[in-house]
PyMOL CGO cylinders between C-alpha atoms (Angstrom):
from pymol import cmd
from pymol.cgo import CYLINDER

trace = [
    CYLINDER, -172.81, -19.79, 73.89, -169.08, -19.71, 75.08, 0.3, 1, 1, 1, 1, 1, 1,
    CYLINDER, -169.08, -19.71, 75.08, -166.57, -17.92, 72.38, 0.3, 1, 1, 1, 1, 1, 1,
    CYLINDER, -166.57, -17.92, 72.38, -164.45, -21.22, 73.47, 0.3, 1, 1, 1, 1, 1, 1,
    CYLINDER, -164.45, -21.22, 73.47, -165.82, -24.21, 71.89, 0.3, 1, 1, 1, 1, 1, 1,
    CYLINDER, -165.82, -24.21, 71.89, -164.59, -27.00, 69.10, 0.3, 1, 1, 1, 1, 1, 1,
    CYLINDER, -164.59, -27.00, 69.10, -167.82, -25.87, 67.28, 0.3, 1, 1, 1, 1, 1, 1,
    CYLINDER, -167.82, -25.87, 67.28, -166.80, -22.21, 67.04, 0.3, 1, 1, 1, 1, 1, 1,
    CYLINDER, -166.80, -22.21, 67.04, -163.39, -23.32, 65.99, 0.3, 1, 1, 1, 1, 1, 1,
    CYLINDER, -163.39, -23.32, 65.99, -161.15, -20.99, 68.42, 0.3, 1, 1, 1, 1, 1, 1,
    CYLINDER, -161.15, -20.99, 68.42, -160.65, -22.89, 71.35, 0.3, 1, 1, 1, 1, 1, 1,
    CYLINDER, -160.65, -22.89, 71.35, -159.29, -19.85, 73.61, 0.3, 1, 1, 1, 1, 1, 1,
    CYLINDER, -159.29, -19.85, 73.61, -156.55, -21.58, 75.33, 0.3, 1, 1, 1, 1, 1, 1,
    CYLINDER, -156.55, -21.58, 75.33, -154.84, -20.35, 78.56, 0.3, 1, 1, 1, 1, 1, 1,
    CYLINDER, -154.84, -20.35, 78.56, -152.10, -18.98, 76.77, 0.3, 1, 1, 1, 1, 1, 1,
    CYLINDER, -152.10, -18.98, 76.77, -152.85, -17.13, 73.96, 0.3, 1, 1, 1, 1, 1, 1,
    CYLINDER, -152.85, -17.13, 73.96, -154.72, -13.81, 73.38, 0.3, 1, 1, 1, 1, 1, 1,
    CYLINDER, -154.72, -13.81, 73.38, -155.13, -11.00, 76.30, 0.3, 1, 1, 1, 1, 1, 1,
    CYLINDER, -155.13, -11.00, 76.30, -154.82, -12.02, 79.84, 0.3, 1, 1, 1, 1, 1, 1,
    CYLINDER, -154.82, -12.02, 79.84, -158.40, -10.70, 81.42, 0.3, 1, 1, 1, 1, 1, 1,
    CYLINDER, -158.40, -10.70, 81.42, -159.59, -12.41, 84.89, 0.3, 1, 1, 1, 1, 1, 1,
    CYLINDER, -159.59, -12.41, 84.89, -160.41, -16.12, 83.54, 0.3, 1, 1, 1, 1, 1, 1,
    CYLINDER, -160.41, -16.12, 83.54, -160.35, -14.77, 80.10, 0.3, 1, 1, 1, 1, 1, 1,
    CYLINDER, -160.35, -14.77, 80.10, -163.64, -12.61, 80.35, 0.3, 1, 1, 1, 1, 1, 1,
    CYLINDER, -163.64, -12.61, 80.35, -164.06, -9.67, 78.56, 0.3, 1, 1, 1, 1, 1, 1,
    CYLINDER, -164.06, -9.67, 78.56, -162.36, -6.73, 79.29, 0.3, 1, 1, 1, 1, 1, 1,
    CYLINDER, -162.36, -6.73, 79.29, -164.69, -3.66, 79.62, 0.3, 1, 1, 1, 1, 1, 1,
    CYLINDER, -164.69, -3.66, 79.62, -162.44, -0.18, 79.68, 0.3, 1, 1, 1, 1, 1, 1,
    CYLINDER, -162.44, -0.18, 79.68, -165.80, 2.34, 79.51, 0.3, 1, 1, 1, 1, 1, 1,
    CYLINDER, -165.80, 2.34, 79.51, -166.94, 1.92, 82.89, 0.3, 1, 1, 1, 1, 1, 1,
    CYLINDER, -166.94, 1.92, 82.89, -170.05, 3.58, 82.43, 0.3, 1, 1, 1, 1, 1, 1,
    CYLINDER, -170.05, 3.58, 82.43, -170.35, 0.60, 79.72, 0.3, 1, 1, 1, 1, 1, 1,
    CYLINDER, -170.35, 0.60, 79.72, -170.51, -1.93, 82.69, 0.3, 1, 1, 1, 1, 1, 1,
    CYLINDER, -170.51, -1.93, 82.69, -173.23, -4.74, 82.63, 0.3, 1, 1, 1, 1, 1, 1,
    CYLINDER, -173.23, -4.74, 82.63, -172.16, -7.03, 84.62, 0.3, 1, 1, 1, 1, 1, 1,
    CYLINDER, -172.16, -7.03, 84.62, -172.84, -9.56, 87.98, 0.3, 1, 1, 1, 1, 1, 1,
    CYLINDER, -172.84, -9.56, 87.98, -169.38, -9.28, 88.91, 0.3, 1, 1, 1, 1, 1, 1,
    CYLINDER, -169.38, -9.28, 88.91, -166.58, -6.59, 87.59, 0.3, 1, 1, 1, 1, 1, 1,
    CYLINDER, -166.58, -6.59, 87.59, -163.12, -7.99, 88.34, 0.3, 1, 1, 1, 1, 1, 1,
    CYLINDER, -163.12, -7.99, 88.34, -160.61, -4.37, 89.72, 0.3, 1, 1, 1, 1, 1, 1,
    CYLINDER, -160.61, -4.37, 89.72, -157.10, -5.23, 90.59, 0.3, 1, 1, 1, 1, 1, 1,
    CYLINDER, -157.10, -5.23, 90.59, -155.20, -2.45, 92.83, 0.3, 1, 1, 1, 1, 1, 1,
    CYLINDER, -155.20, -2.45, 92.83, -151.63, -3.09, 91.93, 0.3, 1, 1, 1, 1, 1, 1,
    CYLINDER, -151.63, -3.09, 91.93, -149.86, -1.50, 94.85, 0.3, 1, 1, 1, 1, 1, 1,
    CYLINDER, -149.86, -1.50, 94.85, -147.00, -1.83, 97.12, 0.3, 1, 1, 1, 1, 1, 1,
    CYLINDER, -147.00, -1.83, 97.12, -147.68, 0.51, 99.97, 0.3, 1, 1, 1, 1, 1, 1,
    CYLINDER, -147.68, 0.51, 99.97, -144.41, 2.29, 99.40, 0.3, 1, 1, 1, 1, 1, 1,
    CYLINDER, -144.41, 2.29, 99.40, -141.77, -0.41, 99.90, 0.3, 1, 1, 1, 1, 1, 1,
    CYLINDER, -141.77, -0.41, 99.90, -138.45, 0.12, 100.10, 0.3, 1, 1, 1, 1, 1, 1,
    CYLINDER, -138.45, 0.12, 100.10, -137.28, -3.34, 100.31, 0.3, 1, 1, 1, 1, 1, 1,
    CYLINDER, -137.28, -3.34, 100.31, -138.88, -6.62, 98.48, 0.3, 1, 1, 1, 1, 1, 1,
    CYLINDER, -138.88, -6.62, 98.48, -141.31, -4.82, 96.47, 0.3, 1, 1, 1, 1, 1, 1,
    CYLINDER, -141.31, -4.82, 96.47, -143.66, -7.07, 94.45, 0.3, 1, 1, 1, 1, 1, 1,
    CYLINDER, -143.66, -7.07, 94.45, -147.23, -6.69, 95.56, 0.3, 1, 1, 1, 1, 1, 1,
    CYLINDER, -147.23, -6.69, 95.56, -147.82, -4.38, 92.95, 0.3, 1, 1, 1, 1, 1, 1,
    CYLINDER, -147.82, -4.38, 92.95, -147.44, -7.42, 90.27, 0.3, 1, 1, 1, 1, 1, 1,
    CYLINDER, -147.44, -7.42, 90.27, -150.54, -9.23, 92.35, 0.3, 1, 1, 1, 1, 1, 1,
    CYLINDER, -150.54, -9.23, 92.35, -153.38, -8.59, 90.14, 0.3, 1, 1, 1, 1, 1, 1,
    CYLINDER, -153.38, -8.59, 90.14, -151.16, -9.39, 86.51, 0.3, 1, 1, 1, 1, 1, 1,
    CYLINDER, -151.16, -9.39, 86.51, -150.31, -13.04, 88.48, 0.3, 1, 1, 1, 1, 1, 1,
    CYLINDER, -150.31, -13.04, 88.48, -153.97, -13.35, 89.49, 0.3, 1, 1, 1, 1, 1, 1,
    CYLINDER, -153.97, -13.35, 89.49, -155.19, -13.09, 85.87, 0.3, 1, 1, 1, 1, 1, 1,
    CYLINDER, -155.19, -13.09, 85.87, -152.79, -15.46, 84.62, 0.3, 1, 1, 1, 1, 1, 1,
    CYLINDER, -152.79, -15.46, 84.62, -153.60, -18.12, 87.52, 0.3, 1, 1, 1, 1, 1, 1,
    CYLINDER, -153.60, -18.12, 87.52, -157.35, -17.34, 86.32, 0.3, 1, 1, 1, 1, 1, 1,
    CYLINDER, -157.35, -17.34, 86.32, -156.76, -18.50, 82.73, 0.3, 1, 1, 1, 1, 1, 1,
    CYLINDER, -156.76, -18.50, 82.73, -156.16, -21.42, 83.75, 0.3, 1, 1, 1, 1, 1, 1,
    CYLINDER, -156.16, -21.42, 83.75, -160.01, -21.94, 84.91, 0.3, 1, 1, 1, 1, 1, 1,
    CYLINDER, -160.01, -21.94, 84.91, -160.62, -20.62, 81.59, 0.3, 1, 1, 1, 1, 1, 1,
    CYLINDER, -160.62, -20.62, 81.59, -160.46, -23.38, 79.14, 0.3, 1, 1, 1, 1, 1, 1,
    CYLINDER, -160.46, -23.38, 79.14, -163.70, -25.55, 79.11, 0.3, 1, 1, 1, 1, 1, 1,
    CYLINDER, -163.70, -25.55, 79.11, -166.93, -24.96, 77.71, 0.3, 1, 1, 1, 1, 1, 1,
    CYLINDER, -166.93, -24.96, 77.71, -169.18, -24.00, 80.79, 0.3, 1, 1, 1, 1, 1, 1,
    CYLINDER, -169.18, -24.00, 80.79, -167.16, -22.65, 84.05, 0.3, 1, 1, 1, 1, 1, 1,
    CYLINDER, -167.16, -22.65, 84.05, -164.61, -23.60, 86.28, 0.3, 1, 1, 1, 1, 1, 1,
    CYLINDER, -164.61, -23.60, 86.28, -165.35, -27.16, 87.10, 0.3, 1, 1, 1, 1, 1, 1,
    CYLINDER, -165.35, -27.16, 87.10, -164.28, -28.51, 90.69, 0.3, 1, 1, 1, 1, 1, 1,
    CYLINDER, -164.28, -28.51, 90.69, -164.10, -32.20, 91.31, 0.3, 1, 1, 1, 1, 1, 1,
    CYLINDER, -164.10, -32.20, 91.31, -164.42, -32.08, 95.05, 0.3, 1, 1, 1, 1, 1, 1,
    CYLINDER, -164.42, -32.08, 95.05, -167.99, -30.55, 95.17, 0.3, 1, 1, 1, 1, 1, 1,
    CYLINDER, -167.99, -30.55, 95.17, -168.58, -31.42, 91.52, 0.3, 1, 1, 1, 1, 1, 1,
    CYLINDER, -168.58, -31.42, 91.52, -170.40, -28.51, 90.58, 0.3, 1, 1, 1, 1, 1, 1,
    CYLINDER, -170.40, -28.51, 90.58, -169.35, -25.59, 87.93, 0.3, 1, 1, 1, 1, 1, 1,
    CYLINDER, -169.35, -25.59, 87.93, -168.39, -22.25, 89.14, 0.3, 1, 1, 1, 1, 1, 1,
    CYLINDER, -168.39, -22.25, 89.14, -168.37, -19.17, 87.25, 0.3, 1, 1, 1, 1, 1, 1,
    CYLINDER, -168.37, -19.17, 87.25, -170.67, -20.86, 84.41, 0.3, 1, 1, 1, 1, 1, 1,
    CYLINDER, -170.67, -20.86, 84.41, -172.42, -18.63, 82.04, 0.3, 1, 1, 1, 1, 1, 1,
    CYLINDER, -172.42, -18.63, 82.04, -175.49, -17.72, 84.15, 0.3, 1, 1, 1, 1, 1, 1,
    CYLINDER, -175.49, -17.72, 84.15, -172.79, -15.04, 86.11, 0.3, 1, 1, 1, 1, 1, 1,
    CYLINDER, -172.79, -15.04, 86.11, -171.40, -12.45, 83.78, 0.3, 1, 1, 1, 1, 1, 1,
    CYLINDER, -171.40, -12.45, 83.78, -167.98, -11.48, 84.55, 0.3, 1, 1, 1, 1, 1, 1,
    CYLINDER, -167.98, -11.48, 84.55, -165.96, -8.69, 82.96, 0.3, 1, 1, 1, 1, 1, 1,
    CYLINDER, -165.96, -8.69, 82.96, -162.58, -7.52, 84.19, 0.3, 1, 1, 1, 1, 1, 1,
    CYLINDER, -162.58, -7.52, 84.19, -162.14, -3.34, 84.29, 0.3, 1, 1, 1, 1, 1, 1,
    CYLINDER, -162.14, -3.34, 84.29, -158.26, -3.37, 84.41, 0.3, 1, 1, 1, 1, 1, 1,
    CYLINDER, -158.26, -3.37, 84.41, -156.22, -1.89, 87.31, 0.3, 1, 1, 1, 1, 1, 1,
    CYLINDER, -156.22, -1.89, 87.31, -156.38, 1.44, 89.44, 0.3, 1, 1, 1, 1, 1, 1,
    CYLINDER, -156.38, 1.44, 89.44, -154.60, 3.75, 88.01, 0.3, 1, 1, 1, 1, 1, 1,
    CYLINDER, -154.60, 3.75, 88.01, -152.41, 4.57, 91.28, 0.3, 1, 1, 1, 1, 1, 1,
    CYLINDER, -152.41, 4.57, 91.28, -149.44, 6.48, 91.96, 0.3, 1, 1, 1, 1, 1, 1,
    CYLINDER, -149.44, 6.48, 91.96, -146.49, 3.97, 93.26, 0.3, 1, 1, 1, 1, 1, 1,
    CYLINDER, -146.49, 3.97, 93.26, -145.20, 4.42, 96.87, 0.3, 1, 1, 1, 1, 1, 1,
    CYLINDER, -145.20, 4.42, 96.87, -148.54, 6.88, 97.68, 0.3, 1, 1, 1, 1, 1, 1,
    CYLINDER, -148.54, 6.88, 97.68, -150.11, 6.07, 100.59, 0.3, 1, 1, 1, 1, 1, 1,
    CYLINDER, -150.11, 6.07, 100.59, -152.47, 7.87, 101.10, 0.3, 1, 1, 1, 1, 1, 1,
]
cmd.load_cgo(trace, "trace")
């Protein structure tokens, strides 16, 4: 059962709470994984002197994703109609690589 639901009475919207990868849950024990798919985002910028940004890629990515979020069984696309990401695939997000900015190596 989805956490999102008018039976539950917390719909989850988009814009409130944590920003995880399409709202899943966020998993920080990696050894606690149990998962189909663990969402890693690698915010770096290859040491860029000029029009740095790249770094901000994985935050944008999980706010585009929450978008996908709100419904009660996936990400619905009209095209092929068919439901991605429904709750037979368990998703959790693991955060970002800790890195060191402008490494690169």
């Amino acid at each position: 059962m989805s956490d999102h639901s008018y039976e539950t009475g917390r719909l989850n919207l988009p814009f409130v709470g944590v920003s995880t990868f399409a709202k899943r849950e966020l998993v920080t024990d990696w050894s606690q994984i149990n998962a189909d798919v663990a969402v890693l985002g690698a915010p770096f910028d290859f040491g860029t002197q000029w029009r740095a940004g790249a770094r901000f890629g994985p935050r944008g990515i999980r706010e585009a994703s929450t978008l996908f979020s709100f419904g009660h069984s996936g990400a619905y696309d009209h095209e092929d109609d068919i439901t991605y990401l429904n709750e037979k695939v368990k998703i959790v997000d693991i955060g970002d690589a800790d890195i060191i900015h402008t490494d690169t190596e």
